[in-house]
PDB file as gemmi writes it, atoms N, CA and C in Angstrom:
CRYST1    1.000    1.000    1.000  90.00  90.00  90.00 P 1                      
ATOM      1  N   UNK A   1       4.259   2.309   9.890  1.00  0.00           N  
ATOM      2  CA  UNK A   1       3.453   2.851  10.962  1.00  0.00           C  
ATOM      3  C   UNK A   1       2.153   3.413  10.403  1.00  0.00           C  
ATOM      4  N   UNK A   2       1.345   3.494  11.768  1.00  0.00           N  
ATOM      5  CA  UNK A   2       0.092   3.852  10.573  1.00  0.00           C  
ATOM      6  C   UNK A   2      -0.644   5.263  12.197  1.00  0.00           C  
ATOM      7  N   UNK A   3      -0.499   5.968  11.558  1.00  0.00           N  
ATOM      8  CA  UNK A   3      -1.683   7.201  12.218  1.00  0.00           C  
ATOM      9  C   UNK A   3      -2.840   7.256  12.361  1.00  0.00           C  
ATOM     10  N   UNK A   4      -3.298   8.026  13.014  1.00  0.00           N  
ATOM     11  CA  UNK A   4      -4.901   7.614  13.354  1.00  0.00           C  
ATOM     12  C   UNK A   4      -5.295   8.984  13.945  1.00  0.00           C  
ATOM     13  N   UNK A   5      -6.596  10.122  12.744  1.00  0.00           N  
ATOM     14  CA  UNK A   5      -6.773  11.501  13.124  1.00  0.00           C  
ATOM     15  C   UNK A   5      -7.899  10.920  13.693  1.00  0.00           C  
ATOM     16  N   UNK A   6      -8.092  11.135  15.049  1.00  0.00           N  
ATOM     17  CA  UNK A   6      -9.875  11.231  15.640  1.00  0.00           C  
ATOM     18  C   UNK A   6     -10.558  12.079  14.822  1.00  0.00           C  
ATOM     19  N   UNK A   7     -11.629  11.782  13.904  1.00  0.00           N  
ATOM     20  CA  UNK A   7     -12.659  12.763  13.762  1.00  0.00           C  
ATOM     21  C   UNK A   7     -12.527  13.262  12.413  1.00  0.00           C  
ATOM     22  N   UNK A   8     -11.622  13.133  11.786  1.00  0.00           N  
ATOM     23  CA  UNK A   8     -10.886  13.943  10.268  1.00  0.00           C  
ATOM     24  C   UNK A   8     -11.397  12.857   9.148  1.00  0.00           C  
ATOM     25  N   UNK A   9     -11.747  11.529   9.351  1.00  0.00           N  
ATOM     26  CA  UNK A   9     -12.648  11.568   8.302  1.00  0.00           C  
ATOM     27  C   UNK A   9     -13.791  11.888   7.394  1.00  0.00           C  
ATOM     28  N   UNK A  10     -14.163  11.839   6.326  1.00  0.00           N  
ATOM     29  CA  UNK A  10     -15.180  12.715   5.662  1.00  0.00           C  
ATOM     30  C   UNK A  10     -16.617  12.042   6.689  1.00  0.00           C  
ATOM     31  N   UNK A  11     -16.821  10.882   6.966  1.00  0.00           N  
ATOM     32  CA  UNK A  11     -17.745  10.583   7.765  1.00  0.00           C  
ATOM     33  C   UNK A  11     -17.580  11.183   9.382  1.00  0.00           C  
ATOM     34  N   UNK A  12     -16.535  11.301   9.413  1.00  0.00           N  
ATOM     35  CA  UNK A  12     -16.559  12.414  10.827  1.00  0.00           C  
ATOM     36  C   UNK A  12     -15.927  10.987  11.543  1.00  0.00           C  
ATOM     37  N   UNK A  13     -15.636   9.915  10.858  1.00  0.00           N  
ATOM     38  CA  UNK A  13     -14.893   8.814  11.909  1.00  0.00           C  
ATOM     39  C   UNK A  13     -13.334   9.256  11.933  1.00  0.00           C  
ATOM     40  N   UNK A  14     -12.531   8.316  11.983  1.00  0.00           N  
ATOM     41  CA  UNK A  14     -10.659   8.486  12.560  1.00  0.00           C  
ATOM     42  C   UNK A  14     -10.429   8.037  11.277  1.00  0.00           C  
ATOM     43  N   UNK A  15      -9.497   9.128  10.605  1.00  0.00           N  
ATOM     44  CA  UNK A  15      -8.712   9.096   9.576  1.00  0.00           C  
ATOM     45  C   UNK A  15      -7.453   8.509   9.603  1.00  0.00           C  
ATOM     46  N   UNK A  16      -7.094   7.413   8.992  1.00  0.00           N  
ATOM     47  CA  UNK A  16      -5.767   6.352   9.080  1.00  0.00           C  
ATOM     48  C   UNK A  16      -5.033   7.017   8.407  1.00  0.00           C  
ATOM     49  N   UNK A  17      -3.746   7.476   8.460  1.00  0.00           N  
ATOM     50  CA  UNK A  17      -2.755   7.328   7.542  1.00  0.00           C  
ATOM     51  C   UNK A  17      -1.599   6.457   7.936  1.00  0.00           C  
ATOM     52  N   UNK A  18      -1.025   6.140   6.306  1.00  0.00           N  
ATOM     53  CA  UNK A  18       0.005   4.997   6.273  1.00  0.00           C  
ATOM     54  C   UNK A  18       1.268   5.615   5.763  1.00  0.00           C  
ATOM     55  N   UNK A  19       2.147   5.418   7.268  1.00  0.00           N  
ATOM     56  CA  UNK A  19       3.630   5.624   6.666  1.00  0.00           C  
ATOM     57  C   UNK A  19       4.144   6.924   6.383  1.00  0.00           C  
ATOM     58  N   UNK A  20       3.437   8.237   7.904  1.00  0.00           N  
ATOM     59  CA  UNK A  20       3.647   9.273   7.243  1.00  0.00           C  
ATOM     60  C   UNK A  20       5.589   9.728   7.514  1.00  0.00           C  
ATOM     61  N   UNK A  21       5.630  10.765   6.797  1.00  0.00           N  
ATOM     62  CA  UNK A  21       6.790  11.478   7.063  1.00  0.00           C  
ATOM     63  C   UNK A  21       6.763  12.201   8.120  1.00  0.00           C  
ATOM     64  N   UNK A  22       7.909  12.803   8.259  1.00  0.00           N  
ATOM     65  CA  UNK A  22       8.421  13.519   9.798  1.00  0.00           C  
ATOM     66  C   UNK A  22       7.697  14.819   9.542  1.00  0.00           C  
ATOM     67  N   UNK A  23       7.355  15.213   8.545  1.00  0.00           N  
ATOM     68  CA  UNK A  23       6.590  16.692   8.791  1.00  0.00           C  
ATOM     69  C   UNK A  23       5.409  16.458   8.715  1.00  0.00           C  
ATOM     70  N   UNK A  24       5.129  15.333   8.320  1.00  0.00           N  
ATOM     71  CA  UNK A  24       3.446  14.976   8.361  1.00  0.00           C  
ATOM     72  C   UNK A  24       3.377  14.799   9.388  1.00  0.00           C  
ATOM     73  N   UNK A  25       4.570  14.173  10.389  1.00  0.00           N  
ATOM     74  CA  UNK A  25       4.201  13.890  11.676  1.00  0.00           C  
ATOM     75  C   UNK A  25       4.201  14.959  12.813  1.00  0.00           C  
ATOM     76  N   UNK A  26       4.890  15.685  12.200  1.00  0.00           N  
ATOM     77  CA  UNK A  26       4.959  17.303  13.006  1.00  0.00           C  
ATOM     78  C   UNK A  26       3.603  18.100  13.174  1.00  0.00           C  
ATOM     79  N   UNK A  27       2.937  17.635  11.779  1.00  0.00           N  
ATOM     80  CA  UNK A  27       1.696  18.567  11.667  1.00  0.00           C  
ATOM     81  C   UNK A  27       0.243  18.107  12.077  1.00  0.00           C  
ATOM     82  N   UNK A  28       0.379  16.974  12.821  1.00  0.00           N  
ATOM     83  CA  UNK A  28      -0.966  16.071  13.055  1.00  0.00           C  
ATOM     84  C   UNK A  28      -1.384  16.680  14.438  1.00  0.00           C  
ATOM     85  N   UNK A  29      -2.889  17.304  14.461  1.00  0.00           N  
ATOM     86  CA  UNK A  29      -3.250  17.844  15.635  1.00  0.00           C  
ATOM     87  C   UNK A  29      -2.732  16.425  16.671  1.00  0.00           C  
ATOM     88  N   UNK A  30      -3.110  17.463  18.257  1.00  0.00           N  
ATOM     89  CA  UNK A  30      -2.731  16.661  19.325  1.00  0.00           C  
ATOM     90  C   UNK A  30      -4.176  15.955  19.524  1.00  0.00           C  
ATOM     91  N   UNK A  31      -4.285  14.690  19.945  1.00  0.00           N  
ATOM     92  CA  UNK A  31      -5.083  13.692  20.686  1.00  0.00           C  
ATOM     93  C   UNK A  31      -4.797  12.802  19.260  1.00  0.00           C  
ATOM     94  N   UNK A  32      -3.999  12.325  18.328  1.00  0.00           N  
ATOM     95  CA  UNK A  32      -3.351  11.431  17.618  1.00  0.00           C  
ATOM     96  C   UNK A  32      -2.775   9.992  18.112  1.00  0.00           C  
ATOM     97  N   UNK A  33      -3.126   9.180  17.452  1.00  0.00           N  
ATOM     98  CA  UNK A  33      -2.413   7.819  17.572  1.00  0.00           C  
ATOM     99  C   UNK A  33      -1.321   7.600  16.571  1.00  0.00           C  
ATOM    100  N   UNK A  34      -0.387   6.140  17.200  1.00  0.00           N  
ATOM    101  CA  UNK A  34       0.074   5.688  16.174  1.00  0.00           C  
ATOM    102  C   UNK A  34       0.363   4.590  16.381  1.00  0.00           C  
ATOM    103  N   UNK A  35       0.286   3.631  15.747  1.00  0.00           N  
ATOM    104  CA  UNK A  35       0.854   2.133  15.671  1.00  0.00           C  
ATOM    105  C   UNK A  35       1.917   1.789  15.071  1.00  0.00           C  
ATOM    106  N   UNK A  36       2.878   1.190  15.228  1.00  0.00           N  
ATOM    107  CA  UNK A  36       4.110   0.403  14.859  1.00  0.00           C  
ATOM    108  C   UNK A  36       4.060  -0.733  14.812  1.00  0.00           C  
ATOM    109  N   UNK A  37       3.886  -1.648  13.688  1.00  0.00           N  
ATOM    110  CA  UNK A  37       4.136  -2.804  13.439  1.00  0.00           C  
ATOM    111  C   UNK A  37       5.449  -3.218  12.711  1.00  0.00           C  
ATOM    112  N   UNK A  38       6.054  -4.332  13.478  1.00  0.00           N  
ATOM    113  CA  UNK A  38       6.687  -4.852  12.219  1.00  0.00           C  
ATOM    114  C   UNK A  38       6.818  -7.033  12.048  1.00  0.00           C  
ATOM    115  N   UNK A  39       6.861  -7.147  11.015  1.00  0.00           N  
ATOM    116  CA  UNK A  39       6.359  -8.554  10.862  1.00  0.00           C  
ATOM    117  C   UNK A  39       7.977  -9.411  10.322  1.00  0.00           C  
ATOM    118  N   UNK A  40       8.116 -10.641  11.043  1.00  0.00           N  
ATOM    119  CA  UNK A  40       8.781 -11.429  11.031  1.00  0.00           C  
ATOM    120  C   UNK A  40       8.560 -12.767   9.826  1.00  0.00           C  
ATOM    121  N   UNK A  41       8.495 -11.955   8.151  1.00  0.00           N  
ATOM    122  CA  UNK A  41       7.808 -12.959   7.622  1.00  0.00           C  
ATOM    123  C   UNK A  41       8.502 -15.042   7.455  1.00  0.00           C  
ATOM    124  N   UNK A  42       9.978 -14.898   7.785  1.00  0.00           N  
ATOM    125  CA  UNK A  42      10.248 -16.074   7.951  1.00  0.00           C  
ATOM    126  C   UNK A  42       9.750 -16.731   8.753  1.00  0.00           C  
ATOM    127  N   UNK A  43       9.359 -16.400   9.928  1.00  0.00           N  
ATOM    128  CA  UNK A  43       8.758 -17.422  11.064  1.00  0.00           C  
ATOM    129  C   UNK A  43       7.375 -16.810  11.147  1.00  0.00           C  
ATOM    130  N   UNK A  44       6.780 -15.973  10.430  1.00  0.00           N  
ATOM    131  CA  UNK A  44       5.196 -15.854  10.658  1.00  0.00           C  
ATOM    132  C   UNK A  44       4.818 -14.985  11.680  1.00  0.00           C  
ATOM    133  N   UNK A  45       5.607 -14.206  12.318  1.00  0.00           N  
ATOM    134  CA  UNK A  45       5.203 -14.061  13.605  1.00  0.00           C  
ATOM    135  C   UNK A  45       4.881 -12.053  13.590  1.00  0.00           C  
ATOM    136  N   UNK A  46       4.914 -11.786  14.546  1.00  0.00           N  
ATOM    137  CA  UNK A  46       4.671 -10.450  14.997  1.00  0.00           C  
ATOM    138  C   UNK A  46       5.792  -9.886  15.783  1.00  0.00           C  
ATOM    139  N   UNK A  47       7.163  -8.956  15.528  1.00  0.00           N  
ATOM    140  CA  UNK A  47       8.022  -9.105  16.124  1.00  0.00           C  
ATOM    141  C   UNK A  47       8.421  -7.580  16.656  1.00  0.00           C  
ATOM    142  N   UNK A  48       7.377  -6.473  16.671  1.00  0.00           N  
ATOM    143  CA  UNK A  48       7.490  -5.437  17.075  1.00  0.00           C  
ATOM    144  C   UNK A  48       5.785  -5.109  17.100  1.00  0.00           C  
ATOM    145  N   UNK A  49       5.001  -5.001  18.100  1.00  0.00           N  
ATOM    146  CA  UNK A  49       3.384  -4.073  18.170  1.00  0.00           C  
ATOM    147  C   UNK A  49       3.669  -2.764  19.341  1.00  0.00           C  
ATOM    148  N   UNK A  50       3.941  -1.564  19.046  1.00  0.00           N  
ATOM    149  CA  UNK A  50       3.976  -0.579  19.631  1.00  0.00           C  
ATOM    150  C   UNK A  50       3.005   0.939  19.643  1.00  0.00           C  
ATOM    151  N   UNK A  51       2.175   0.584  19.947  1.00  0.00           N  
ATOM    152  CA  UNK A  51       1.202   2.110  19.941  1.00  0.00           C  
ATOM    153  C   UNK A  51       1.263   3.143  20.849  1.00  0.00           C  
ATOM    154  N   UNK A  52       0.605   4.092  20.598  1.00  0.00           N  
ATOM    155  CA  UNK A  52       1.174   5.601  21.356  1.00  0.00           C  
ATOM    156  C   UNK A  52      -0.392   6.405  21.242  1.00  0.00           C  
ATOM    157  N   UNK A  53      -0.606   6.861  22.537  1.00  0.00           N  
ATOM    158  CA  UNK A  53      -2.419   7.735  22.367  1.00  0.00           C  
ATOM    159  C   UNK A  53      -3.386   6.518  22.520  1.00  0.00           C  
ATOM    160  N   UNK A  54      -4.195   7.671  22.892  1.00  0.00           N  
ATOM    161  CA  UNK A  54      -5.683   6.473  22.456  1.00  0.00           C  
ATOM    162  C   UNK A  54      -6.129   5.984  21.583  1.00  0.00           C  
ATOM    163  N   UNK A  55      -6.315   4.821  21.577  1.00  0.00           N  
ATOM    164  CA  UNK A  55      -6.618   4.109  20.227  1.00  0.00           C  
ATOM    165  C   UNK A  55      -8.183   3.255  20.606  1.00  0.00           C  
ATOM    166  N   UNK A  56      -9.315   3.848  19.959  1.00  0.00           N  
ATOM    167  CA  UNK A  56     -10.292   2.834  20.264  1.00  0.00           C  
ATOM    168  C   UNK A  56     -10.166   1.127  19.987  1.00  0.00           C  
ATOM    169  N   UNK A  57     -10.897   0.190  20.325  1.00  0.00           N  
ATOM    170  CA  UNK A  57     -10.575  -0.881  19.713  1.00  0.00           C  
ATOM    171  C   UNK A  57     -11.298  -1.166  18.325  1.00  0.00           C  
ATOM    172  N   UNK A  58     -11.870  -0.798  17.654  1.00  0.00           N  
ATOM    173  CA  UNK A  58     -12.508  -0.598  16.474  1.00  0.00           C  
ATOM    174  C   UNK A  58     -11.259  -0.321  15.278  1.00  0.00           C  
ATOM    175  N   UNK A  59     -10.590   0.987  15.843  1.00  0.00           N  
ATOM    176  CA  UNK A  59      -9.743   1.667  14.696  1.00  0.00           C  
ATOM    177  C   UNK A  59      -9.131   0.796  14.910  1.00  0.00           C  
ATOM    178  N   UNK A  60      -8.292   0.543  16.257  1.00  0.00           N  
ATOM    179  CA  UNK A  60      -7.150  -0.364  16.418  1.00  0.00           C  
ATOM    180  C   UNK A  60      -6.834  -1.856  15.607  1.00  0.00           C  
ATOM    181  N   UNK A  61      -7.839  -2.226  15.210  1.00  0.00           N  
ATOM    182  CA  UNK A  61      -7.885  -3.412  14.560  1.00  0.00           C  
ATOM    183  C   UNK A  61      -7.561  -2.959  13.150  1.00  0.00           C  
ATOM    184  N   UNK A  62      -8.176  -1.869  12.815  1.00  0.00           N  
ATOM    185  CA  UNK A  62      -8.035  -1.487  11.584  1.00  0.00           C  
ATOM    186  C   UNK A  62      -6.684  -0.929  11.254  1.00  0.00           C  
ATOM    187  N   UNK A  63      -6.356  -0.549  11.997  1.00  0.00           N  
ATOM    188  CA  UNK A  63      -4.703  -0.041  11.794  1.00  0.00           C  
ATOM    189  C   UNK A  63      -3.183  -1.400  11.928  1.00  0.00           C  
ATOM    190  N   UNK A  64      -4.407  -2.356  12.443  1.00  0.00           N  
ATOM    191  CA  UNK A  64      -3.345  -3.429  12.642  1.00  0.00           C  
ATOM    192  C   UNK A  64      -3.577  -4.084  11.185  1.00  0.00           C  
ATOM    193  N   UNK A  65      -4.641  -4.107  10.857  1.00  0.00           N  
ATOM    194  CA  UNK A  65      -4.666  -4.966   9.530  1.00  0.00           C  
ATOM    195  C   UNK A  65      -4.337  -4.023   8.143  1.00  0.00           C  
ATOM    196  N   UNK A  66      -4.021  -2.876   8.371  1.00  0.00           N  
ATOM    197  CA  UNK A  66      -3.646  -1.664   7.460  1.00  0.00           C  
ATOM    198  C   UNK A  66      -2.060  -2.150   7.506  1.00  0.00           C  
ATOM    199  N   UNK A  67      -1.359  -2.077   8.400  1.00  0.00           N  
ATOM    200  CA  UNK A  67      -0.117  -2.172   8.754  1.00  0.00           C  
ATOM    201  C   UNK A  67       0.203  -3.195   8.667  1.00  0.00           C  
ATOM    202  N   UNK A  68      -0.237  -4.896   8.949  1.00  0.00           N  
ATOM    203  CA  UNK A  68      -0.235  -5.813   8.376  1.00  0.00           C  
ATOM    204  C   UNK A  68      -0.218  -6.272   7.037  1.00  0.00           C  
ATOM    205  N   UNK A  69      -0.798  -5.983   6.259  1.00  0.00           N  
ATOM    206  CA  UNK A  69      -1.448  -5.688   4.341  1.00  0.00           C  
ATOM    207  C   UNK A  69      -0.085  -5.480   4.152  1.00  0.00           C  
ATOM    208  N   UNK A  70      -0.099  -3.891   4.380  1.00  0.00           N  
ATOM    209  CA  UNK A  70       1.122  -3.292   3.656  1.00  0.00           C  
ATOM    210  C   UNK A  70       2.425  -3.262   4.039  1.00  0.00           C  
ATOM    211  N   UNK A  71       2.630  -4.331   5.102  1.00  0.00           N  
ATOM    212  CA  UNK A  71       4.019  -4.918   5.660  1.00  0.00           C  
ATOM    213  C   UNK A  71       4.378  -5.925   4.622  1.00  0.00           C  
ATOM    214  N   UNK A  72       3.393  -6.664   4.717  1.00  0.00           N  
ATOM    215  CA  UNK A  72       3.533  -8.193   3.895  1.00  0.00           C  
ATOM    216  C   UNK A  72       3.641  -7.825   2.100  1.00  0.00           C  
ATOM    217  N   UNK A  73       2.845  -6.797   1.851  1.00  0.00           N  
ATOM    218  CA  UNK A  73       3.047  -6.456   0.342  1.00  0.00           C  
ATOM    219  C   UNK A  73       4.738  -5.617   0.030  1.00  0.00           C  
ATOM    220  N   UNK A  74       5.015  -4.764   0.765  1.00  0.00           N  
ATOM    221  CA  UNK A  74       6.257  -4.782   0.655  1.00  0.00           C  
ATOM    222  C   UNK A  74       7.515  -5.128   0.591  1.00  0.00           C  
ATOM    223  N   UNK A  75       7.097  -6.624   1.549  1.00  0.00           N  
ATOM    224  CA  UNK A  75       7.746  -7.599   1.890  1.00  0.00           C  
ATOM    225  C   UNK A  75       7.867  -8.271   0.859  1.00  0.00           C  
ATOM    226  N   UNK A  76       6.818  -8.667  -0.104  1.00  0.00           N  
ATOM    227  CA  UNK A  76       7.005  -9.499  -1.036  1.00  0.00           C  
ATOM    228  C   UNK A  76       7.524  -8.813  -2.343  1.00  0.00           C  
ATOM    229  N   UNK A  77       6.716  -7.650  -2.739  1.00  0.00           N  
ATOM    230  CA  UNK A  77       7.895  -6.678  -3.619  1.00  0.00           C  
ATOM    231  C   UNK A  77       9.171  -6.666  -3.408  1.00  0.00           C  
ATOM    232  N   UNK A  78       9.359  -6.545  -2.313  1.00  0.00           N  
ATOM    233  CA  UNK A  78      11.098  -6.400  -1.946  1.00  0.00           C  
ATOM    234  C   UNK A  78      11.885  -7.847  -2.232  1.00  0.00           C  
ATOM    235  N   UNK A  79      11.004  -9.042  -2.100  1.00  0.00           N  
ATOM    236  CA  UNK A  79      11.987 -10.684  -2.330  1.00  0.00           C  
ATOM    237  C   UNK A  79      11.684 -10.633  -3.875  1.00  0.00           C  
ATOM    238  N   UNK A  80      10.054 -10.451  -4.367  1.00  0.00           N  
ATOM    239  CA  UNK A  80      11.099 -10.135  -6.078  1.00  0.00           C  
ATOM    240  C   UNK A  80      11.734  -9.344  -6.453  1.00  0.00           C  
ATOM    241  N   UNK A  81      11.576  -8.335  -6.195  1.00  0.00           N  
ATOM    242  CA  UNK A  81      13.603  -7.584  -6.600  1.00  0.00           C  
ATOM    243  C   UNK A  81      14.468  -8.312  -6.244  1.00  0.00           C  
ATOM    244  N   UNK A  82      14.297  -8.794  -5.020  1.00  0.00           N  
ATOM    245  CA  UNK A  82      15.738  -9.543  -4.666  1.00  0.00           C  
ATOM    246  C   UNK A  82      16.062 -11.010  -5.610  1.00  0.00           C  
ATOM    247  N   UNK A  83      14.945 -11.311  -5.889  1.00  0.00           N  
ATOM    248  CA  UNK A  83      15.322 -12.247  -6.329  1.00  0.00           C  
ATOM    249  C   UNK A  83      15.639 -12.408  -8.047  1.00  0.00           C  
ATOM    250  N   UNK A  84      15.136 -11.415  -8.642  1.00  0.00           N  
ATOM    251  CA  UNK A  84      14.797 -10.810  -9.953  1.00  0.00           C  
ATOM    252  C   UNK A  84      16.538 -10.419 -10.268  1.00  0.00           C  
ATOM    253  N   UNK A  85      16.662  -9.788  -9.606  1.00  0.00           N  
ATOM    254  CA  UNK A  85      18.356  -9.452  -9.179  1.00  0.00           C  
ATOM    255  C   UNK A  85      19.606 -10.570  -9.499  1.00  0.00           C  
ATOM    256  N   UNK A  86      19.020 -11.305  -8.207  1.00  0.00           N  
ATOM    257  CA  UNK A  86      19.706 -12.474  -8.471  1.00  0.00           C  
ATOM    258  C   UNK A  86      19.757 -13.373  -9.917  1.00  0.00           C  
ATOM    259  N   UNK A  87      18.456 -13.194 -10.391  1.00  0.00           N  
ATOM    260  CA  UNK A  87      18.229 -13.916 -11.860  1.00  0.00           C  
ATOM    261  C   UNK A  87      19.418 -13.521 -13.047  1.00  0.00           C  
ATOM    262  N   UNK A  88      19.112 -11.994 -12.812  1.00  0.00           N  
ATOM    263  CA  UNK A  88      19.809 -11.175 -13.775  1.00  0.00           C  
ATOM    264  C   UNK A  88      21.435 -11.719 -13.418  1.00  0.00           C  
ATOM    265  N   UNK A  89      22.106 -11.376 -12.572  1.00  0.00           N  
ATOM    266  CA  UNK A  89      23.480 -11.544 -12.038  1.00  0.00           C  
ATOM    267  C   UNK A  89      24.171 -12.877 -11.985  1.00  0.00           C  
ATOM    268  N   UNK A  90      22.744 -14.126 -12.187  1.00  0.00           N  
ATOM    269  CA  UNK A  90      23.532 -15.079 -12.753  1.00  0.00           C  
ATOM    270  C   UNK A  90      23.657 -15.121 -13.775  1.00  0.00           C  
ATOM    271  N   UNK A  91      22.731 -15.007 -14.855  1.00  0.00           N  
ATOM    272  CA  UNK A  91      22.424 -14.594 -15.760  1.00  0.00           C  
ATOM    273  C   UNK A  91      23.631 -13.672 -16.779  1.00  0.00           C  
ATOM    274  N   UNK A  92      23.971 -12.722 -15.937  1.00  0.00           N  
ATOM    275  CA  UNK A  92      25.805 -12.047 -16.334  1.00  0.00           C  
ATOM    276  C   UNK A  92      26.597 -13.023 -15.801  1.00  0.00           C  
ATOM    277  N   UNK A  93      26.232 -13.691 -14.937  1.00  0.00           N  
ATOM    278  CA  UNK A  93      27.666 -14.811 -14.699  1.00  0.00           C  
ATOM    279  C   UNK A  93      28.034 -15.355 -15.690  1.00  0.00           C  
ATOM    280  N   UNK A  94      26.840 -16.053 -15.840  1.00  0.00           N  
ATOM    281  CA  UNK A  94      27.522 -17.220 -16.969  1.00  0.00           C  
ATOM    282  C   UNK A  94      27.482 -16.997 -18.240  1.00  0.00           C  
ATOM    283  N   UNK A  95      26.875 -15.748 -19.256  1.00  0.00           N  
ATOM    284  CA  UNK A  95      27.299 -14.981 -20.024  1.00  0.00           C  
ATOM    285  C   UNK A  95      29.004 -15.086 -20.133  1.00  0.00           C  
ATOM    286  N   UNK A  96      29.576 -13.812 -18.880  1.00  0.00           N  
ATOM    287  CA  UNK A  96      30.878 -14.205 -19.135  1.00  0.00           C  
ATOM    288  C   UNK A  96      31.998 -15.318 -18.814  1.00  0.00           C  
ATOM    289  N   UNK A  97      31.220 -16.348 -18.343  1.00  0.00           N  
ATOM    290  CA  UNK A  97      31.823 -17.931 -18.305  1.00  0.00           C  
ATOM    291  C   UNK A  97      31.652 -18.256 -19.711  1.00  0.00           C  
ATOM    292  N   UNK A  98      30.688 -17.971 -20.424  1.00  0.00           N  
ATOM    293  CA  UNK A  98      30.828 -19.202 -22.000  1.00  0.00           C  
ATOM    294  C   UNK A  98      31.821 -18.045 -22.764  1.00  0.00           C  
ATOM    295  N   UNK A  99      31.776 -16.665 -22.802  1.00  0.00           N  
ATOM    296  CA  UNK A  99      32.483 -15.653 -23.540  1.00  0.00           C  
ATOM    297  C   UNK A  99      33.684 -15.422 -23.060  1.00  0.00           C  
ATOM    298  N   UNK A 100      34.606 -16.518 -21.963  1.00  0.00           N  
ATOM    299  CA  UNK A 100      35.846 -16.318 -21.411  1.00  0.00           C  
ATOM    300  C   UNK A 100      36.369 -18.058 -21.847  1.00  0.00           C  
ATOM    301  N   UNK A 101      35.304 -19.246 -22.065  1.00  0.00           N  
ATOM    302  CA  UNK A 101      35.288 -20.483 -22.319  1.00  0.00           C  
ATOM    303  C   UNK A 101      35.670 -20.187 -23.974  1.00  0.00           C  
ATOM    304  N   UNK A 102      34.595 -19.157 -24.736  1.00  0.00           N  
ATOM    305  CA  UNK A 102      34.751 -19.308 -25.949  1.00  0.00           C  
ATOM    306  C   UNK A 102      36.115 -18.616 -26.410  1.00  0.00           C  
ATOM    307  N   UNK A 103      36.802 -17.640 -25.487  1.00  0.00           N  
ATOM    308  CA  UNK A 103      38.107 -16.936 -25.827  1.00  0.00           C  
ATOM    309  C   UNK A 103      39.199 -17.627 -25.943  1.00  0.00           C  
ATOM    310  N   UNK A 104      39.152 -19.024 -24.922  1.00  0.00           N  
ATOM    311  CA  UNK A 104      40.295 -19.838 -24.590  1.00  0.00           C  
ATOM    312  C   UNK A 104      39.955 -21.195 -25.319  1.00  0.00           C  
ATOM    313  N   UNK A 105      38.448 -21.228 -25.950  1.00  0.00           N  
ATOM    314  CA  UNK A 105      39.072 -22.386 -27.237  1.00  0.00           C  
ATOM    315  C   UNK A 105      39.455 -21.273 -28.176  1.00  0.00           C  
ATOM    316  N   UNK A 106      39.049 -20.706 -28.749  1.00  0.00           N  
ATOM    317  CA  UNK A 106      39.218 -19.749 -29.638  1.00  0.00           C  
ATOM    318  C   UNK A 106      40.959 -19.556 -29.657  1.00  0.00           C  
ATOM    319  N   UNK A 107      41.274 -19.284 -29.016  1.00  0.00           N  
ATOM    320  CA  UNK A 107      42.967 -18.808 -28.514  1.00  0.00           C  
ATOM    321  C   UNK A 107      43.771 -20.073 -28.555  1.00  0.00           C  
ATOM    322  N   UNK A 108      43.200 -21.273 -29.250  1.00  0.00           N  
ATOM    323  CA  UNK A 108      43.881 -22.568 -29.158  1.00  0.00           C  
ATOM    324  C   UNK A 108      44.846 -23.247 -28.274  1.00  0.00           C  
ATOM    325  N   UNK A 109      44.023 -23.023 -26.600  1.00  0.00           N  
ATOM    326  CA  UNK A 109      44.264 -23.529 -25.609  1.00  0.00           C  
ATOM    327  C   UNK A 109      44.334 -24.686 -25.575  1.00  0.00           C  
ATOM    328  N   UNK A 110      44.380 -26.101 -26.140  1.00  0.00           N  
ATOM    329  CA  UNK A 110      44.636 -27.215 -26.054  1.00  0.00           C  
ATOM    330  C   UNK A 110      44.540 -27.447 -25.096  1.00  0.00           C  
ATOM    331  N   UNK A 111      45.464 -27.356 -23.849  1.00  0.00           N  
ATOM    332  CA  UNK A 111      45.818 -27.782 -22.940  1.00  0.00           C  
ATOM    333  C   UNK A 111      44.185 -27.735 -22.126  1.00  0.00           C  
ATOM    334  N   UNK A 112      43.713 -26.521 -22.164  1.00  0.00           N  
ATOM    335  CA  UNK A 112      42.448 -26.402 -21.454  1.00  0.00           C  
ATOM    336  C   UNK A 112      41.424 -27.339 -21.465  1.00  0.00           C  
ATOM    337  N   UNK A 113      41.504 -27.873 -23.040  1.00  0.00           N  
ATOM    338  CA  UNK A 113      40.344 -29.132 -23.338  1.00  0.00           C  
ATOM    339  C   UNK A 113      40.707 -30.038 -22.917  1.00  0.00           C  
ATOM    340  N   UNK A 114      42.130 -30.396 -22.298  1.00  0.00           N  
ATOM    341  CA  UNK A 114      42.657 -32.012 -22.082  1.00  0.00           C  
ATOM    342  C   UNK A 114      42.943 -32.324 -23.602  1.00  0.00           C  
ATOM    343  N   UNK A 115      43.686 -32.060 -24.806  1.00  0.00           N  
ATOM    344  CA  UNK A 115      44.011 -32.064 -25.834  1.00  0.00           C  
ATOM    345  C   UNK A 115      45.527 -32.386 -26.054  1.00  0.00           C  
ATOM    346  N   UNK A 116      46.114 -31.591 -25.774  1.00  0.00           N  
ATOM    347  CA  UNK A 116      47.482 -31.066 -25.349  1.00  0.00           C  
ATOM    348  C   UNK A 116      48.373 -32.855 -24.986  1.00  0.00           C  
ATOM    349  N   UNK A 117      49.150 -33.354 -25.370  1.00  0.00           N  
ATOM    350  CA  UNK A 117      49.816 -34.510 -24.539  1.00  0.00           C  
ATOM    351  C   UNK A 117      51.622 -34.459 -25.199  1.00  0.00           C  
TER     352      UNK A 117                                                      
END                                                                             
């Protein structure tokens, strides 16, 4: 979500903030905006736009492409962990597949190799 102070920037324009907390949100004078985005990055789409207060159309754009940015950058941080994850965990898989392979030649399993008759 992204906030929007009328007037609290150093130029005297609307100060954006991104993603505040509940006491940040407690403490924001009254005549405040806020936007809610959230993005559907498998199908591309836009799958939540919810604002609250007046929002000029100037800021408004700007808070959509603030909230946009940093939807999609999180989004993609979050699939490399996920996937970084996944690397690692196969990665321990098959670690202990060759170190459970190497126990049972080791242990002169015959039978395991097709040896055994």
């Amino acid at each position: 979500s992204v906030h929007m102070v009328p007037g609290a920037a150093a130029n005297g324009g609307p100060l954006l903030l991104l993603d505040c907390e509940g006491e940040e949100e407690r403490s924001l004078p009254e005549g405040c905006a806020v936007l809610h985005l959230g993005l559907c990055p498998a199908q591309g789409t836009v799958c939540l736009l919810h604002s609250g207060g007046p929002i000029p159309a100037e800021p408004f754009e700007q808070m959509v492409l603030l909230a946009k940015e940093t939807a999609e950058k999180i989004g993609a941080e979050m699939r490399r962990g996920v996937e970084e994850r996944e690397l690692r965990r196969s990665a321990k898989r098959a670690r202990k597949a060759q170190r459970a392979e190497g126990r049972r030649i080791s242990s002169g399993d015959g039978a395991a190799l097709g040896e055994a008759e």
